[in-house]
N, C-alpha and C positions, 0 to 999 in steps of 0.2 A: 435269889437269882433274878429274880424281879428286877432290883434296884441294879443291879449290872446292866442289865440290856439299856435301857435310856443312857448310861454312861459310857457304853459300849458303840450306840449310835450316835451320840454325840462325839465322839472321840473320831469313828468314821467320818464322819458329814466335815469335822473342821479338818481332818487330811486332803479330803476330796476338793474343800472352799481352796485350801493355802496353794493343790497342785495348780488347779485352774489360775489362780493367779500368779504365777511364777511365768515368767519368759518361753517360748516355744526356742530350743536352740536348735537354729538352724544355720548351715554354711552358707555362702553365697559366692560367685564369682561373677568378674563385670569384664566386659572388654571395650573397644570403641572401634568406629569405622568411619571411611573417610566417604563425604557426598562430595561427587563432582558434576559441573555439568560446563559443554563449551558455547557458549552463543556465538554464534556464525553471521556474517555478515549475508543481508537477505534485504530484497527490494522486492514490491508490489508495485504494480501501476495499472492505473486505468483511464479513460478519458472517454467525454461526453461527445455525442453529435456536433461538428460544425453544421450548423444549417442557416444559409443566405435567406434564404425563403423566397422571394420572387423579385429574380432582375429586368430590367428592365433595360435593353439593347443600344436607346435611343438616349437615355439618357445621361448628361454629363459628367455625374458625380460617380467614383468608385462606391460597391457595396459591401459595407463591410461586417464582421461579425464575426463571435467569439466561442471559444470551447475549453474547457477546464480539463487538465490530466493532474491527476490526485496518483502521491507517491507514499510509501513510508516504508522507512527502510530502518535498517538496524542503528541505532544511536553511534553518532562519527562514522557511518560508513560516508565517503565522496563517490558521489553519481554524476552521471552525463546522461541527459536525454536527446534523444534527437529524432526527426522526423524524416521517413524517405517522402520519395519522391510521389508518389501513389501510386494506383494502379493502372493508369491508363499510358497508352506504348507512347514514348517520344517527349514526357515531361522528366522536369529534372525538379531540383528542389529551389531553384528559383523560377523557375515558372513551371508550376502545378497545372495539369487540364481534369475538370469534371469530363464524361462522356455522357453522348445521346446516338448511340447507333456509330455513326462515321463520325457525328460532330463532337468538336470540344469546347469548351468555353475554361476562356483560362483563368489563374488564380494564385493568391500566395501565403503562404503561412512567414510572421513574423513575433519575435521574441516578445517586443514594446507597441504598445498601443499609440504611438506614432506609427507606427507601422513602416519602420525604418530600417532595422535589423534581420534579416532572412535567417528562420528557422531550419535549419540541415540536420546534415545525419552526421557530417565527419567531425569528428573527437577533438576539441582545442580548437576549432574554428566556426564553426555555427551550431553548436549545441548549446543547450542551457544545462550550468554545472552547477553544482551545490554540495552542504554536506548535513546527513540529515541530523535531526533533532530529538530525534524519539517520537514527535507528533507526524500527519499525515503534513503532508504541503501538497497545495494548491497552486498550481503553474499555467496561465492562463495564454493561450493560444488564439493570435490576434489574424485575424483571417480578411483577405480581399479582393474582393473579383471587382479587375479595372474596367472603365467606364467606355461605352460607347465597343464593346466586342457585336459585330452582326452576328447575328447566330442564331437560327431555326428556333423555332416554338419547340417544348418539349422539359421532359426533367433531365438535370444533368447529375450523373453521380460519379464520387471518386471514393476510394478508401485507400488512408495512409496509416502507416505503421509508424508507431513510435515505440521506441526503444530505452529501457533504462540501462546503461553501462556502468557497471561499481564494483 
């Protein structure tokens, strides 16, 4: 009986090795699904301080000075920016007023650094239009307050809105 047992465990031990290695059979079933997503046409805009910094009444020459509005909009969307008039009563968007109390001191915003072009608000005639790129665009705001205005000591402020249309 002896000589059985080792032959008896060996006999177990190579059933146990052969099952362990034999395949696990198992079923399986797969499906698939659909990802979507819609990109939407979308604009950002923002823009820096104009500031003149100190005019000077007496003087002959226009002051002039610059401001950046940073855009970025969805790749191929077409945009129109434009500029109202500001905030102060009785200006329009070719002749902008900063105020100081009752006083104005007047001013103008232009497309091109000749400062030749009048920045507006209305769609197809004095806006700057474009179409975007995928990166951010920098659109620079040519600013001028004309020469020889008399006008009170003090600070003069305005705030304009600008608009992106797309």
């Amino acid at each position: 009986m002896r000589i059985r047992q080792p032959a008896a465990l060996m006999s177990l031990a190579a059933i146990v090795c052969w099952s362990m290695s034999q395949p696990a059979l198992a079923t399986t079933a797969t499906t698939t699904f659909t990802v979507t997503a819609t990109a939407t046409k979308a604009c950002n805009i923002s823009a820096t301080s104009l500031n003149f910094g100190s005019y000077d009444p007496t003087a002959a020459t226009p002051l002039d000075s610059t401001s950046t509005i940073t855009i970025l909009c969805t790749t191929g969307t077409a945009y129109n920016i434009g500029l109202n008039a500001g905030s102060a009563p009785g200006a329009t968007v070719t002749t902008r007023k900063m105020t100081n109390g009752a006083n104005t001191l007047n001013y103008a915003l232009y497309q091109d650094s000749s400062r030749t072009i009048n920045w507006g608000n209305t769609v197809g005639t004095d806006t700057v239009g474009g179409t975007a790129g995928g990166t951010a665009a920098n659109l620079s705001v040519y600013g001028q307050v004309p020469a020889l205005q008399n006008v009170p000591v003090g600070a003069y402020t305005d705030t304009v809105t600008a608009t992106i249309t797309y």
